[in-house]
C-alpha positions as CSV (number, residue, x, y, z in Angstrom):
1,X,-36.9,-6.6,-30.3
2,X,-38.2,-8.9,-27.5
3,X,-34.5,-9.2,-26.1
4,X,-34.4,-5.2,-25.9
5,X,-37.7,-4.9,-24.7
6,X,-37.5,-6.7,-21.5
7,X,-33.7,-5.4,-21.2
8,X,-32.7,-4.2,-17.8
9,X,-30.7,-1.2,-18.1
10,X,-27.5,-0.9,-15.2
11,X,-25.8,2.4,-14.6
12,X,-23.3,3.1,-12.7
13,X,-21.6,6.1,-11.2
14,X,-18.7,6.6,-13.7
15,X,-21.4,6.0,-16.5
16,X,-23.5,9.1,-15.3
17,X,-21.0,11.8,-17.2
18,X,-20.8,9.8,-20.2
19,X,-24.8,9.9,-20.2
20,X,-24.8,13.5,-20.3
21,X,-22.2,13.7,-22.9
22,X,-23.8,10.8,-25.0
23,X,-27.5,11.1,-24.0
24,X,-29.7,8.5,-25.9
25,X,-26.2,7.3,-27.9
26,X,-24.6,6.2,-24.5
27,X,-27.2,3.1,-24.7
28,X,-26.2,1.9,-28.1
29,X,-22.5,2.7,-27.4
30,X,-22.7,0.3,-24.5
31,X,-24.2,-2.1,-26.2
32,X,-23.6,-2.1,-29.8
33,X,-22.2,-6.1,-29.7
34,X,-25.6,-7.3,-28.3
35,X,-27.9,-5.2,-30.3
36,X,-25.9,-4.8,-33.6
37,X,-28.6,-3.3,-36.0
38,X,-30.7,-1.3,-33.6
39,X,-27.4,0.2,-32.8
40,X,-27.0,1.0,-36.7
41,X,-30.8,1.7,-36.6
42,X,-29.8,4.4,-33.9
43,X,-26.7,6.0,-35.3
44,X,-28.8,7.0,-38.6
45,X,-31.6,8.4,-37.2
46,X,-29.4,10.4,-34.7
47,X,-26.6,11.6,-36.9
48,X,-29.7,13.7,-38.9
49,X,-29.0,17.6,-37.9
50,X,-31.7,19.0,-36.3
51,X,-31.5,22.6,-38.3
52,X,-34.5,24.3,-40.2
53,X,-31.9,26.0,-42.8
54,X,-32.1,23.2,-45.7
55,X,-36.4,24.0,-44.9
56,X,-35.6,27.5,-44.8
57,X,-33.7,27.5,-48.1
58,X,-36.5,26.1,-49.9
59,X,-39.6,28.4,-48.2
60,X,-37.0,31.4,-49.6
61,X,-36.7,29.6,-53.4
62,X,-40.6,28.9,-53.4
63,X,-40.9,32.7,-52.6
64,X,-38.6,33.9,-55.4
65,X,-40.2,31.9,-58.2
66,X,-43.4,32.4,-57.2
67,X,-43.9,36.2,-57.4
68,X,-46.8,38.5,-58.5
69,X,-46.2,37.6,-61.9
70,X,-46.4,34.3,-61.9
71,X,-49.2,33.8,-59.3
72,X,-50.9,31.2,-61.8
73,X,-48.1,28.7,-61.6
74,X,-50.0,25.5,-60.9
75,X,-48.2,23.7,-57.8
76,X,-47.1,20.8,-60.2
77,X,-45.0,23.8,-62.2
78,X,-44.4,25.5,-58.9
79,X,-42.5,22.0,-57.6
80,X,-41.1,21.4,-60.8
81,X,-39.5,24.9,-61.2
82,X,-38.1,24.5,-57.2
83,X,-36.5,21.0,-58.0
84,X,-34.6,22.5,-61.0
């Protein structure tokens, strides 16, 4: 962590359109030989979709099992019922 710490970063010219393509990947593209698991680090954190569907799925199940009639579901039965 020290080594990429105190690592000084050169771009060049050419390197400036693949930075716009790549963005934060273009580091660990670069350099994935001399920082091997912070490159793997990166790619797994990155490669997460940024989407609020899977979070909106779930707000819309919630919201069909917990109607009017069942408005005493305790949040235990409420979270069980929503995993099944």
């Amino acid at each position: 962590m020290e080594q990429y710490a105190n690592y000084k970063l050169a771009i060049s010219v050419d390197d400036e359109n693949k930075i716009k393509e790549l963005g934060p990947l273009f580091f660990y593209e670069r350099y994935q030989k001399t920082f091997p698991i912070l490159t793997k680090i990166a790619r797994a954190i990155y490669s997460i979709p940024a989407t609020s569907v899977p979070s909106e799925c779930l707000f819309s199940r919630a919201g069909l099992i917990q109607s009017e009639l069942r408005n005493k579901l305790s949040p235990l039965s409420l979270e069980s019922l929503i995993f099944i």
